[in-house]
Each structure stands twice: as structure tokens, then as C-alpha cells.
VMD Tcl script that draws the C-alpha trace (Angstrom):
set ca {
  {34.78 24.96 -1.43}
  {34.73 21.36 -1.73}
  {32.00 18.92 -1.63}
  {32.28 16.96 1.99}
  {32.21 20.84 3.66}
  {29.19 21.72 1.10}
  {27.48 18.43 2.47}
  {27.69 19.32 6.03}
  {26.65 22.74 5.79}
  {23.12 21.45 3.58}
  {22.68 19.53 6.24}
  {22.80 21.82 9.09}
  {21.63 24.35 7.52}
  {18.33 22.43 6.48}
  {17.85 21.39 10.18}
  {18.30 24.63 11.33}
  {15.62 26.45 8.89}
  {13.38 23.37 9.47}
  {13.78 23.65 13.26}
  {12.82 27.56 13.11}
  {9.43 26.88 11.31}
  {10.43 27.49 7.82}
  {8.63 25.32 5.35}
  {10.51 22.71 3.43}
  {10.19 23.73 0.13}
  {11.57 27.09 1.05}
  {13.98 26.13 2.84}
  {15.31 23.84 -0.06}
  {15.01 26.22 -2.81}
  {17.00 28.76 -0.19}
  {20.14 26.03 0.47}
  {19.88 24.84 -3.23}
  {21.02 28.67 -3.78}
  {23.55 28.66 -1.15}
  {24.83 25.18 -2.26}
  {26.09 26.48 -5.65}
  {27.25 29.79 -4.08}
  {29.13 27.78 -2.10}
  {30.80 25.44 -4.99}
  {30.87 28.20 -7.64}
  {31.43 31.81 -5.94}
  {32.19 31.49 -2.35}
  {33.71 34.56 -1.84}
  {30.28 36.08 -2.40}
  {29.19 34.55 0.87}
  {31.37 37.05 2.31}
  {31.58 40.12 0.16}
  {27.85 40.41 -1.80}
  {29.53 43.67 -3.78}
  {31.47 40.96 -6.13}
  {28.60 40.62 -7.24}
  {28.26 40.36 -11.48}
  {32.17 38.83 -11.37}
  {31.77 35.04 -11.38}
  {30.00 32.04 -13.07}
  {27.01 32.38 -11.97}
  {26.49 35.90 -11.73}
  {28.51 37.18 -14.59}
  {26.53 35.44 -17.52}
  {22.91 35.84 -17.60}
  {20.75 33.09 -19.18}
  {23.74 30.48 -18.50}
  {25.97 28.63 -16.15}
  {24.83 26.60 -13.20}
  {21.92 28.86 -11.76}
  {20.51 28.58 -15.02}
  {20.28 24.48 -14.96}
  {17.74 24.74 -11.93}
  {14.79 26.05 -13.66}
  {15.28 23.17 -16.47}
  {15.74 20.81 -14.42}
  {12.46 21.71 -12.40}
  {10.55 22.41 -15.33}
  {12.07 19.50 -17.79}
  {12.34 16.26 -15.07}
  {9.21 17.04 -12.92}
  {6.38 19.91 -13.64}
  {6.02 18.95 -17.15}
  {5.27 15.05 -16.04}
  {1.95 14.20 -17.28}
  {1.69 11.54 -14.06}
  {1.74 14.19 -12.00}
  {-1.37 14.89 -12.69}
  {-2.38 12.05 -10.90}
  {-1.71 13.01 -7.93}
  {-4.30 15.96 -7.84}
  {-7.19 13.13 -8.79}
  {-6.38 10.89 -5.80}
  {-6.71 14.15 -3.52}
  {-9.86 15.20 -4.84}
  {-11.03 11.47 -4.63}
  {-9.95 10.97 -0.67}
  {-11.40 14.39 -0.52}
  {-14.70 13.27 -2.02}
  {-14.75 9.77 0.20}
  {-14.26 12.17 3.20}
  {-16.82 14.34 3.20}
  {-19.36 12.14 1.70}
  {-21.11 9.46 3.79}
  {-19.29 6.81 1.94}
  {-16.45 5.86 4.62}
  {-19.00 6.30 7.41}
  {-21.23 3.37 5.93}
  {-18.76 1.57 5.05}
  {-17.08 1.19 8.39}
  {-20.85 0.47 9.77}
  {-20.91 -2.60 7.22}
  {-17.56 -3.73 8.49}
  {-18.76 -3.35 12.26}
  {-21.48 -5.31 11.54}
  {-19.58 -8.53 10.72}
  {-16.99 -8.16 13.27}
  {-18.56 -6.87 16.20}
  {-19.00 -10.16 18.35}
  {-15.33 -11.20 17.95}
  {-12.70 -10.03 20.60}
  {-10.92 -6.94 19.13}
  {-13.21 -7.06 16.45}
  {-13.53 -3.04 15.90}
  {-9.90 -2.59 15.61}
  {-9.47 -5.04 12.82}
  {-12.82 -3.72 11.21}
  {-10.50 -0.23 11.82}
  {-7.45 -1.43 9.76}
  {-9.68 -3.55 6.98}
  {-10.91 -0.05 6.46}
  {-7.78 1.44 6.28}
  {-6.57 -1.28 4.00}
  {-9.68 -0.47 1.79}
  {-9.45 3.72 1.87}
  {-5.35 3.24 0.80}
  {-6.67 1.10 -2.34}
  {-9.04 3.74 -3.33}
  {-6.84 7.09 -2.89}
  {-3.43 6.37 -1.42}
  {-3.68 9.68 0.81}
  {-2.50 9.10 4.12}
  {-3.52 12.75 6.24}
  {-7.47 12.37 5.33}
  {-7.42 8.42 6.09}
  {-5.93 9.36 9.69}
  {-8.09 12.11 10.46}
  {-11.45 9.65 8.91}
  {-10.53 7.16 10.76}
  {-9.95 9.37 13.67}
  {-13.27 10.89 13.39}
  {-15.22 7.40 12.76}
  {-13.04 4.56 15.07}
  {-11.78 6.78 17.73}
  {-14.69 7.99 19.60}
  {-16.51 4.01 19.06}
  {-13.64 2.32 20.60}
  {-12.91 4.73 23.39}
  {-16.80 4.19 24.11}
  {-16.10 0.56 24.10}
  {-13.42 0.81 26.56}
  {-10.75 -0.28 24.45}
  {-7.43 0.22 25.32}
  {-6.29 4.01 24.61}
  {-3.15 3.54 23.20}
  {-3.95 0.28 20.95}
  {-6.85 2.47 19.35}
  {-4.80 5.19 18.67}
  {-1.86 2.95 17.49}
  {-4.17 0.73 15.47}
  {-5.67 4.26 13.68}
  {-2.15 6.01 12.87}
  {-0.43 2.75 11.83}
  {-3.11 1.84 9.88}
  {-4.08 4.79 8.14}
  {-0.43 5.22 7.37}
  {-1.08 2.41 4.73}
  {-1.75 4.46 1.99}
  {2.37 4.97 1.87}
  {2.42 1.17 0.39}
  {-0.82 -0.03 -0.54}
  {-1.36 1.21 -4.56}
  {-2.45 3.52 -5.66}
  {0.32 5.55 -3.54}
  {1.80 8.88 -3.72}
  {5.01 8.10 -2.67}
  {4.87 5.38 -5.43}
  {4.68 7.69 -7.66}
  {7.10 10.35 -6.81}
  {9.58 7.83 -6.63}
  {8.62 6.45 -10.21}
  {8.85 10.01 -11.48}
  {12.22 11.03 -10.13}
  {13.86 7.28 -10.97}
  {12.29 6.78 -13.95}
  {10.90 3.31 -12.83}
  {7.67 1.77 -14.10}
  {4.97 3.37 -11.29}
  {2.58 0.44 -12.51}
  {5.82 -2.21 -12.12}
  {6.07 -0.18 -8.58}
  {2.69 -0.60 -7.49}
  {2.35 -4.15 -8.47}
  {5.34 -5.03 -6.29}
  {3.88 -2.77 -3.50}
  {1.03 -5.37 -3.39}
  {2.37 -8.01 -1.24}
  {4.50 -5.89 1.01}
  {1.78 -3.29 1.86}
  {-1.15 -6.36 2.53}
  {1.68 -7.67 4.92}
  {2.49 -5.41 7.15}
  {-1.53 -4.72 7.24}
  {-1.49 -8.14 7.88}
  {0.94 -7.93 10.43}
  {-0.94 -4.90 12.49}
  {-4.40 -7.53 12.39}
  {-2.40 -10.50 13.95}
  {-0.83 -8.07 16.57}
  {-4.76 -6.80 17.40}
  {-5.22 -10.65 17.31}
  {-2.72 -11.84 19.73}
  {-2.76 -8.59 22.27}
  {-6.92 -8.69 22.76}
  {-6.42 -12.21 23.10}
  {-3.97 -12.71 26.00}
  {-5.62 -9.13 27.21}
  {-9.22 -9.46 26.93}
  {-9.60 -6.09 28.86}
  {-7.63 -4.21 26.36}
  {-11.00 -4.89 23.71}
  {-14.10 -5.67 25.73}
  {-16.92 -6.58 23.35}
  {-19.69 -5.04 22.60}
  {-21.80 -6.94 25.13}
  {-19.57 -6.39 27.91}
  {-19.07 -2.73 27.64}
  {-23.18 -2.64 27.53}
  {-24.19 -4.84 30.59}
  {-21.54 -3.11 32.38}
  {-22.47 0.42 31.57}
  {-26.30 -1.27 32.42}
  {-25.44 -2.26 35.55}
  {-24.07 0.72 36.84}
  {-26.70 2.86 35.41}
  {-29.78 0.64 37.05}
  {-27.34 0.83 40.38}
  {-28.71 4.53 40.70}
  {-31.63 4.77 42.42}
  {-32.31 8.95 41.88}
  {-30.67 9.46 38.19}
  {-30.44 12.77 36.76}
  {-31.83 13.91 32.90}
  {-28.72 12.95 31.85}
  {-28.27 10.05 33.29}
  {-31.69 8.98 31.94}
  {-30.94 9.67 28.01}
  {-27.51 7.46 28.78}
  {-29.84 4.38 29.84}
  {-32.08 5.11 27.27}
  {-29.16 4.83 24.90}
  {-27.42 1.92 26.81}
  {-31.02 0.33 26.20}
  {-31.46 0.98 22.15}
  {-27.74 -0.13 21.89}
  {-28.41 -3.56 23.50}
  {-31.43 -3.68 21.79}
  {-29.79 -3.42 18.26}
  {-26.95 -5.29 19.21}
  {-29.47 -8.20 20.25}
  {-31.65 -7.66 16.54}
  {-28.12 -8.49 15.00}
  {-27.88 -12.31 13.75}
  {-25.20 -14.43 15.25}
  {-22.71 -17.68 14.64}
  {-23.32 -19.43 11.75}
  {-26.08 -17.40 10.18}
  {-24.68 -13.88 10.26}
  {-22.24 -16.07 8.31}
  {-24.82 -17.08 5.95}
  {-25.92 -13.73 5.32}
  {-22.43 -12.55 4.55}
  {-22.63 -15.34 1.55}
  {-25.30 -13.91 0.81}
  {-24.60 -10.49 0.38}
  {-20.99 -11.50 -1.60}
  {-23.05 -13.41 -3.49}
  {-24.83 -10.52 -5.13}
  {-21.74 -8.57 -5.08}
  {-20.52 -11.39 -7.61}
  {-23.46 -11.51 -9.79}
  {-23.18 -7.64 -10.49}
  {-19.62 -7.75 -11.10}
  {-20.68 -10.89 -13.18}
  {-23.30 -8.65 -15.30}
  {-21.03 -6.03 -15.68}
  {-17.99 -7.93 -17.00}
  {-20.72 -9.79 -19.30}
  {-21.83 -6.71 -21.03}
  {-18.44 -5.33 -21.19}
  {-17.16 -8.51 -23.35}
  {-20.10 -8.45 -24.85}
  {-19.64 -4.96 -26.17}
  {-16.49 -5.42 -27.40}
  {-16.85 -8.55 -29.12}
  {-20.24 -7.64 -30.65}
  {-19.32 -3.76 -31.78}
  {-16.11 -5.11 -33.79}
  {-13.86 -3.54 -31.35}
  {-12.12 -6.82 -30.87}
  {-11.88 -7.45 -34.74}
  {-10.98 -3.61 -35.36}
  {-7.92 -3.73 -32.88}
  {-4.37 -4.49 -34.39}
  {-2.87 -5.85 -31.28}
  {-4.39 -7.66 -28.42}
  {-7.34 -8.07 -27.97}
  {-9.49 -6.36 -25.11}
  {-8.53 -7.88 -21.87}
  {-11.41 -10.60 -20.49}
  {-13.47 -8.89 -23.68}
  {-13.53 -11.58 -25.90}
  {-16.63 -14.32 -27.06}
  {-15.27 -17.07 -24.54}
  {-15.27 -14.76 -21.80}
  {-19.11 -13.74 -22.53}
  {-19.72 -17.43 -22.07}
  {-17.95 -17.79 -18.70}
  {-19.51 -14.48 -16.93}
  {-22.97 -15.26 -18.42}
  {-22.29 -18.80 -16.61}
  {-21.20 -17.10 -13.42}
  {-24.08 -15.06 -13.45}
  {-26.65 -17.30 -13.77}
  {-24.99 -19.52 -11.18}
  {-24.81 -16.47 -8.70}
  {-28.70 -15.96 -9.20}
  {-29.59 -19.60 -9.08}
  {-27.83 -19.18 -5.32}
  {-29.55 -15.90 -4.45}
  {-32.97 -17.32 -5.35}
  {-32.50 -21.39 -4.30}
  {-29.92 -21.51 -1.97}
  {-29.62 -18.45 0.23}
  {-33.27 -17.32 -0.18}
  {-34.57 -13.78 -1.20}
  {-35.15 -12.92 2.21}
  {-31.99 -13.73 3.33}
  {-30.19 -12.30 0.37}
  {-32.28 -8.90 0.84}
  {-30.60 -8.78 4.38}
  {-27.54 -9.97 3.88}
  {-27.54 -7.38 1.12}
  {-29.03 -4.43 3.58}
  {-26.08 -5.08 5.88}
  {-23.08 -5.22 3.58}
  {-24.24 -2.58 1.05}
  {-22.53 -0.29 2.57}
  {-19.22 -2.38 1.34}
  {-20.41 -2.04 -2.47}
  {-19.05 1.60 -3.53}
  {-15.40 0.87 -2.18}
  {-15.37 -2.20 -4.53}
  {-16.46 -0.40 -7.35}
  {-14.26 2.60 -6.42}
  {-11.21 -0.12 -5.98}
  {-12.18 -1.96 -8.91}
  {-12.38 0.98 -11.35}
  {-8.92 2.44 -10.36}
  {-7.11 -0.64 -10.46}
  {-8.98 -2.84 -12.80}
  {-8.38 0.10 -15.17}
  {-4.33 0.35 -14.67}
  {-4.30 -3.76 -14.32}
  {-6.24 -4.35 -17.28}
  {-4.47 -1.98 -19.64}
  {-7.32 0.02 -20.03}
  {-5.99 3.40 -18.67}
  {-2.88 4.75 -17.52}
  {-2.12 5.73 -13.60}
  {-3.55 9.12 -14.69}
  {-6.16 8.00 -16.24}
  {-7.43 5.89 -13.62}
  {-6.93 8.19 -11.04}
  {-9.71 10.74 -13.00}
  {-11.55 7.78 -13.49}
  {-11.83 6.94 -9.39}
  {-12.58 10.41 -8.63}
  {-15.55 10.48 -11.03}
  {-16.66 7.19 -9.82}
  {-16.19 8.37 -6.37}
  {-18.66 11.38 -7.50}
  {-20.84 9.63 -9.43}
  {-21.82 6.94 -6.33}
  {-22.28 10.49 -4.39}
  {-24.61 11.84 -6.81}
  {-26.66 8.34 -6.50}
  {-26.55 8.96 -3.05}
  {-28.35 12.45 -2.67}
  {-25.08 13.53 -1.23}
  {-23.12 15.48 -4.25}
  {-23.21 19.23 -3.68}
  {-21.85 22.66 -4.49}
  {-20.30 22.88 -0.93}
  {-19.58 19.29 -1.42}
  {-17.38 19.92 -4.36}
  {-16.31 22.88 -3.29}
  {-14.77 22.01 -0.29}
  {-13.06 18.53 -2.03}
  {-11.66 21.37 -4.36}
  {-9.76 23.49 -1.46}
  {-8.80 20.78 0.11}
  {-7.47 19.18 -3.17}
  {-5.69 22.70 -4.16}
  {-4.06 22.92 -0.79}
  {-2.66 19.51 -0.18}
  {-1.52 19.86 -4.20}
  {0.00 23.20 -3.75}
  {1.96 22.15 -0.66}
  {3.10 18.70 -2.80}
  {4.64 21.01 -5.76}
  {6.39 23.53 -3.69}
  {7.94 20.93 -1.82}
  {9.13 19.14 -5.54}
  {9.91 22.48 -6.75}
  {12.22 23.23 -4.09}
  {13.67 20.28 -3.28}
  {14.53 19.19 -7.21}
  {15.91 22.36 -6.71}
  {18.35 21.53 -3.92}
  {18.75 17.83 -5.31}
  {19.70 19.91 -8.65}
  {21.90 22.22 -6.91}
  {23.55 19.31 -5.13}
  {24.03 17.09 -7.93}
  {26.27 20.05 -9.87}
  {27.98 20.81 -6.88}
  {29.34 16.84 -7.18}
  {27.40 15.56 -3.97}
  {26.30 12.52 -5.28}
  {29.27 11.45 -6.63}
  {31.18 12.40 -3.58}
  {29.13 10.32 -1.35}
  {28.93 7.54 -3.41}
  {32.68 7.47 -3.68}
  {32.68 7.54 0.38}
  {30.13 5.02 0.92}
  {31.49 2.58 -1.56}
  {35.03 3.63 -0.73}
  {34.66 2.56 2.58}
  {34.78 -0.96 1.73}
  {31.71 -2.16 3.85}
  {29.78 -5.02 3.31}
  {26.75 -4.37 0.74}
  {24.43 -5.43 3.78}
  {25.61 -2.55 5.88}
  {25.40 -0.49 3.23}
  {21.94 -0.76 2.77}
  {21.28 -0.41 6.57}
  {23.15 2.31 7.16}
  {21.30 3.80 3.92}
  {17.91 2.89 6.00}
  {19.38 4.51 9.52}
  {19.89 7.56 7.54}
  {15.89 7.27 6.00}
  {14.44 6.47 9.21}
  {17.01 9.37 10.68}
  {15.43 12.00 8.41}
  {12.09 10.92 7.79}
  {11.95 11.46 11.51}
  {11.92 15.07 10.85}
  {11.08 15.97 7.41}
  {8.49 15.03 4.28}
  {8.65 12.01 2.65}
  {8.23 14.51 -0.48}
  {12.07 16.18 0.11}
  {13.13 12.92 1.66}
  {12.51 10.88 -1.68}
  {13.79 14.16 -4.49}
  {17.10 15.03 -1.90}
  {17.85 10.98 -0.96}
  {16.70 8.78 -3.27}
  {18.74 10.71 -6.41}
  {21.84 9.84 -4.43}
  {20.77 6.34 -3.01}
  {19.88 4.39 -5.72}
  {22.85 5.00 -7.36}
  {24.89 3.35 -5.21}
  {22.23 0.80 -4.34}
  {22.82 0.00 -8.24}
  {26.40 -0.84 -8.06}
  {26.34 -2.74 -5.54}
  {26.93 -6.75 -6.15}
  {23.43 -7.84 -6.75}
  {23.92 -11.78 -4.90}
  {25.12 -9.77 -1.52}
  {21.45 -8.09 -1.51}
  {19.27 -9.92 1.24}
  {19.84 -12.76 2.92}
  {17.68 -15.05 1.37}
  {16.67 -15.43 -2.73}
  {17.97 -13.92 -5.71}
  {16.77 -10.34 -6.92}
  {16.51 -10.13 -10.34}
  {18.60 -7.34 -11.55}
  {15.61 -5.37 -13.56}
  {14.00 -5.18 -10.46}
  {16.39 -3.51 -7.81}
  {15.40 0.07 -8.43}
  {11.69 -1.41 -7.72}
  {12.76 -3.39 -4.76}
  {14.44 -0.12 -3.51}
  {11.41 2.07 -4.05}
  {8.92 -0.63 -2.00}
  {11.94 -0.71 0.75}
  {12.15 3.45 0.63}
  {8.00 3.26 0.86}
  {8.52 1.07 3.78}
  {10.64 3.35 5.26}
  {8.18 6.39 5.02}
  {6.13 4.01 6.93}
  {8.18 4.12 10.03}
  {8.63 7.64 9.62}
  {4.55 8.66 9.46}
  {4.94 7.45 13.59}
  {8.49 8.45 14.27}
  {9.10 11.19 17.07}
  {9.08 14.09 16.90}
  {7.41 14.97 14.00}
  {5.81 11.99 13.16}
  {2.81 13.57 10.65}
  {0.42 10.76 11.74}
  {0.48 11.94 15.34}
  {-0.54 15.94 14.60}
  {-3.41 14.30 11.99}
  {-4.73 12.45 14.90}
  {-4.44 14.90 17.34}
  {-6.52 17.43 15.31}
  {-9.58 15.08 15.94}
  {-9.13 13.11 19.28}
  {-10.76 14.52 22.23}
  {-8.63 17.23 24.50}
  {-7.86 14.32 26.98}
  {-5.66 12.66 24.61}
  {-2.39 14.49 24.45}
  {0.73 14.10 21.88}
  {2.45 12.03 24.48}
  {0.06 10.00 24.50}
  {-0.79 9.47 20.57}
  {3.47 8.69 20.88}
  {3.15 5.96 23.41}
  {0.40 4.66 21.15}
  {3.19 4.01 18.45}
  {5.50 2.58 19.95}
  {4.47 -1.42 19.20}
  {3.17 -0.60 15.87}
  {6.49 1.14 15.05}
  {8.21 -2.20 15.62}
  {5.78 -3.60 13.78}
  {6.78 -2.05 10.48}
  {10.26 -2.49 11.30}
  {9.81 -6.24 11.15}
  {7.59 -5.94 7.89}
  {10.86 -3.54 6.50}
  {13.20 -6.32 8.22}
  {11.14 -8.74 5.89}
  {11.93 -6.85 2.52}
  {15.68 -6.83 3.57}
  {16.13 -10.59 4.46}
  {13.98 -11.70 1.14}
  {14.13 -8.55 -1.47}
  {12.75 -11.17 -4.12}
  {8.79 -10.79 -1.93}
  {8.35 -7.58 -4.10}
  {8.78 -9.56 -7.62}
  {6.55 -12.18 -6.68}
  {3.42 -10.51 -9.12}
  {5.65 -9.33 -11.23}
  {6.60 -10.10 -15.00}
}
mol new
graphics top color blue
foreach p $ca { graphics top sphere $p radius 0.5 }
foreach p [lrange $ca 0 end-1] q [lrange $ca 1 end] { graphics top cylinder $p $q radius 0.2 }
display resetview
């Protein structure tokens, strides 16, 4: 049977099982079986008692059926990354349960809650901060569903900017490192997954960037789409005190209109809630200070530095001992002169709740940044950082752990029967001649290398509309980049040259992009079902839907971006 016929009916056929509830990484591991039946013994299709005549049922232990296991065991299961993506689970997992995220998004609220729109920017800072730490996008949307939903629905913000500002947002994790996708990508291209997440940086901060100006510019020309704090309060005052016989009910609500206004009225304002915010970083910089003093200290004093053959340890070395002990001394000559210890002591009350996201952030990528660990390595790291700050907390338990574990073992077991089956059907596919055959077609067609690469991204935002990112990037990407490779490197982008080391990168930050979109994309959009697991009964998936819509554009302009100027993702790199 040949190849273009083979194509079609994958394709179908993977609809069809998709659209009838199968699960993806059964349904791949079932077409990657009918895909070589198809090339090899077609006639079995038809008559199953040939069975034992032909290549691949005639010689046991060789032949094409026999490549699939190798392949999944050899390219992917025996990976020691992929260990790393089990870590980041149990880490979001961790950050979920515990009270961490919770305080953290009070801290934020604290500093933003007198400026217009100010919770949904404190909403996607948080987001911006959860994707550094774990890169997991379900739990983010379902925290930050849990936390932001029900506060800016009180608030009488706009329904379909919160939910739009939540899903887009906590869809970050796709770009911002440490990322998943990053590193399924890295593992089936072979590309650098440190090289990818370095170039991830700028790309994933703008489109985050991007979703803050749009919160900017909407609650600005539409005040009533983000009332602050104030205003939802005296109005929900007013219409209380407007009742002259008010029921029990309707007394606990003023009595909790009244301790909200009173809080919001302790808070500090203008220029010295901005003073206390120095304050607090300031003591955020002193401890990082200390801690970076000691650690060069340690090296340089224990011989380490002396001992080592190559470079020495990174910011470990007697000049750097000088310049922290400086900084530190500096930072507590501000704390005590400068800011005060009263105001440092409540600047440092309001904003501690910022503190074990830093040092989650900071151990995770300070350890892959400063050579210290590898992306596994770091990941076991964060999670036992992530634990640790629990255990300081009062809040490590058995159930605790326990339930971090299940949820850990099921969002890992769904990840590796999805790679099983679809290295499978990429496998399958690649023997049958697929790739070749549509890399012949797509560069035989003579287009121009632009529309190349956008019909390659119609097809990506065409499937990632209804299936994981996880088959998306094993069934795709093997037959993409390929052709993305060949292609005349000065006719990529519009603007600046691409250095050719780093097109498989640039690809694998445009592909990430791309997942993006597809996290809000109808139907199936995952982002929407997260949400709608935690908003209240009101809220329906038409709704979440119509939320998306802006934000969808949104990261169409950031991908737009990476297309017109691919050289933004080599900007921190080598």
C-alpha cells in the first residue's frame, strides 16, 4: 500500500478513535500496528488466516514489528531526563496542596491591590512564578482557579477577563523553564533541553508580558471590567446599610463587608507601601547575600576550588567572598539606617510570603544555570526544597505526601503511555516511509520557505486543537524538523539572521508556542476542562471559551513575534 494512502488512513483513523473516547496512547500504539500492516502485509487486513506468511508475522524476534519495542525502549524509556519529569510533578504537587501558593498570592495582593486591575496582574505574576518553579500547566490552572477565581468574581471583575487571565496564564508553564514540553522535545530531537530552556526565557516572559499590558489597557479604558477593592466594598456597604430589616445572613455579609474595609484601610498606601516593599527586597537580598557568601566561602576555604581540574566553582571563588560580604553588609546597613527595623519587620511580614518561590526558583534554576546540576538533578533538588520549606512550615504530612505521590504517579503514568504509544506510531510511521514522503511533498511543492513554516503551524494549531501536546510533539515534530532543517536558513523570518546551530531550538520555542494556543483552542482546549473542574456551576464551558478568545490572539501575536524575528530566542544564548 503506499505511503500518501497509509497517511490518510493514520489520520482518520486517529480522529476517529480519539473522537469515540479512546485514549491517545492507545489509540497510537493500535494505528502504529495497523500502519505497518498496512505497508508490510495488507492482505492481512482482509484475510487474518494468512496469518504466519509475511514479514512481519513469519519471523519471530525480527523484521519491522520487532523495531518498535527498541525504538521505545532505546530512544525514550531508558532517558535518564525523563526522570525529570516525575520531580516537577511531585513538586507542583507539593506547592498545591501546601499553603505555599495560597500565601504567596496574598503577598502579591498586597502590593497590587489599590491599582486598577491590580488582582489580575497579581494573577498572572503568579502564574509567571508557579511555571518557573514546576512547569506543570493542569495544577497551575486548577490553583489558580481555586485561589483568583472566587476573589475576582467577588470583586466584580469582569467574568470572562478572569477566566481568560487564569487559563492563559496558567498555560505558561508550556514556555516558561523549567517546561515539560521543553523537554520532550529535547529528548525526541536530541537538542540541548538547557540550550532550549535558555531560549524559552525571553519568549515565555513576553507573551506573559503581553497578557499584563492587555489587563493594563482593557481595565483602563473599562474601569468597570476591574473595580478596585474600595469600590466593590462601599458599594456592597451601601446596599447592605440600604436594608432597614436584614436577615442573619445578611448581617454576617456586613460584618464581613466591615472587617474587609477595615483591613483594606490598616493597609499602607502611595509612597510608603512602596517603601516597605524596599524594605522587604531588601532583606530578601541580604539572605541571598549570606548565602552566596558562605557558599564561596566554602569552596574556596575547603580546597574545593584548588582540588578541581577545570573551572572553578561558579561565583565560588575568594573575590566573590569579598563582593557578597560587601553586599551584605550594605543590605544590613539599609535595613537598620535607612529603612528602619520597624519598617523592615513589616515590610518583611507582608512580602514573606514571596520568599519560598524565590528559593524554590532559585534552587532549580540557579542549579541548571550555574552548572551545578543537571535538569534532573535540579528538578529532585526543587522538589526537596519545595518539601523542606513545608516541613518548616508545620505543613509536611503523611497525607500530604501521599496525596503529591498519586497525583505524581497518575499524571506520570498518563505522560509514558502517551510516549510509549505514540513513539510507537511515530516508529511505525517512520518505517512505513511517512516522513520521507511528506517531506518530499512539502518541499516538492516548491513553496516559499515562509509558507512552509505556516502551513507547518496551521497544521500544529489544527491538531493541538484536538489532541496532547505529548503525541503532537513524538507524531509531528519527528517529521517537521526535518524539513524545517533543509530549508534555506536566510528565507527564515522576516527580520535578523538565525544562526544555523540554533534552528532546531528556534523550532522547539516556536512548537512550545504553539502548544500555547492549543491549551485554549476549541474544542478540547485542556485549559478549559481544568478550569471548569473548580469554577462555580454558574460558569459553563461556553463561557470559559468566550473567556479565550482575546487571550488566544494574544499568543498568536507573541507566536507571530518568533516568526517575524526567529533570532529573539538566541538572544541569552552562547
Amino acid at each position: 500500500m503506499d505511503v500518501g494512502t497509509i497517511s490518510l488512513v493514520l489520520m482518520l483513523g486517529l480522529i476517529l478513535l480519539l473522537a469515540i473516547g479512546m485514549p491517545l496512547g492507545f489509540a497510537s500504539a493500535f494505528m502504529a500496528v495497523v500502519v505497518l500492516f498496512m505497508k508490510f502485509e495488507p492482505a492481512l487486513l482482509m484475510d487474518p488466516t494468512l496469518w504466519g506468511e509475511g514479514l512481519l508475522t513469519g519471523r519471530p524476534g525480527s523484521g519491522p514489528l520487532n523495531i518498535l519495542p527498541q525504538r521505545i525502549y532505546g530512544d525514550v524509556l531508558t532517558s535518564y531526563v525523563l526522570i525529570s519529569i516525575p520531580l516537577f510533578i511531585f513538586m507542583a504537587a507539593l506547592l498545591e496542596r501546601s499553603g505555599i501558593a495560597k500565601e504567596m498570592y496574598s503577598s502579591l495582593n498586597i502590593w497590587l491591590n489599590r491599582t486598577r486591575g491590580g488582582i489580575a496582574i497579581v494573577t498572572s505574576i503568579m502564574a509567571v512564578i508557579m511555571a518557573a518553579m514546576s512547569g506543570i500547566i493542569g495544577g497551575e490552572v486548577v490553583l489558580l482557579g481555586l485561589i483568583a477565581l472566587p476573589q475576582m468574581l467577588r470583586l466584580g471583575y469582569n467574568q470572562n477577563l478572569a477566566i481568560g487571565v487564569i487559563c492563559a496564564s496558567g498555560s505558561l508553564g508550556t514556555m516558561i523553564p523549567p517546561s515539560i514540553v521543553l523537554i520532550i522535545y529535547g529528548l525526541i530531537t536530541e537538542t540541548s533541553i538547557k540550550a532550549l530552556f535558555t531560549a524559552a526565557f525571553v519568549p515565555g516572559f513576553m507573551l506573559a508580558s503581553f497578557i499584563i499590558i492587555y489587563i493594563i489597557i482593557r481595565t483602563t479604558l473599562n474601569p468597570e471590567d476591574a473595580p478596585l477593592p474600595e469600590e466593590t466594598i462601599n458599594k456592597r456597604l451601601t446596599a447592605l446599610n440600604a436594608i432597614t430589616e436584614r436577615t442573619e445572613e445578611e448581617e454576617k455579609e456586613l460584618a464581613l463587608v466591615l472587617e474587609e474595609k477595615a483591613d483594606l484601610d490598616a493597609q499602607p498606601r502611595g509612597g510608603e507601601k512602596w517603601m516597605l516593599f524596599a524594605a522587604f527586597m531588601n532583606v530578601v537580598v541580604a539572605g541571598f547575600a549570606a548565602a552566596l557568601f558562605l557558599r564561596a566561602a566554602f569552596f574556596e576555604y575547603s580546597g574545593s576550588n584548588a582540588a578541581n581540574t577545570g573551572d572553578a566553582a561558579f561565583w565560588g571563588t575568594a573575590e566573590y567572598i569579598t563582593r557578597f560580604g560587601i553586599m551584605f553588609i550594605v543590605t544590613m546597613g539599609l535595613a537598620f539606617f535607612v529603612f528602619g527595623r520597624a519598617r523592615t519587620a513589616t515590610g518583611w511580614s507582608m512580602g514573606k510570603g514571596l520568599v519560598p518561590p524565590i528559593v524554590v526558583i532559585g534552587v532549580v534554576l540557579g542549579s541548571i544555570y550555574g552548572g551545578i546540576t543537571g535538569i534532573t538533578e535540579a528538578a529532585g533538588m526543587g522538589a526537596l526544597a519545595v518539601f523542606v520549606i513545608a516541613l518548616l512550615r508545620g505543613e509536611a504530612s503523611v497525607g500530604l505526601v501521599w496525596d503529591s505521590l498519586m497525583r505524581t504517579l497518575k499524571s506520570t503514568g498518563t505522560i509514558i503511555w502517551v510516549t510509549i504509544g505514540a513513539t510507537a506510531l511515530a516508529g511505525a510511521y517512520t518505517i512505513a516511509g511517512g516522513p520521507v514522503y511528506v517531506a518530499d511533498f512539502i518541499v516538492g511543492s516548491e513553496l516559499p520557505t515562509m509558507v512552509v513554516i505556516l502551513v507547518m503551524m496551521l497544521i500544529l494549531l489544527f491538531m493541538g486543537a484536538f489532541m496532547d501536546w505529548v503525541g503532537i510533539v513524538l507524531l509531528i515534530i519527528p517529521v517537521f524538523l526535518p524539513i524545517v532543517l533543509k530549508l534555506p536558513l536566510d528565507e527564515i523570518g522576516l527580520f535578523g539572521d538565525l544562526d544555523p546551530r540554533h534552528v532546531a531550538i528556534w523550532f522547539g520555542v516556536v512548537f512550545c508556542m504553539n502548544m500555547q494556543v492549543s491549551f485554549l483552542s476549541p474544542p478540547f482546549g485542556p485549559a478549559a476542562f481544568y478550569l471548569k473542574s473548580v469554577a462555580p456551576p454558574h460558569i459553563s464551558l461556553t463561557d470559559i471559551f468566550k473567556g479565550f478568545l482575546p487571550f488566544i490572539c494574544i499568543q498568536l501575536m507573541a507566536l507571530s513575534v518568533l516568526l517575524i524575528y526567529p533570532p529573539i530566542v538566541s538572544l541569552l544564548l552562547p
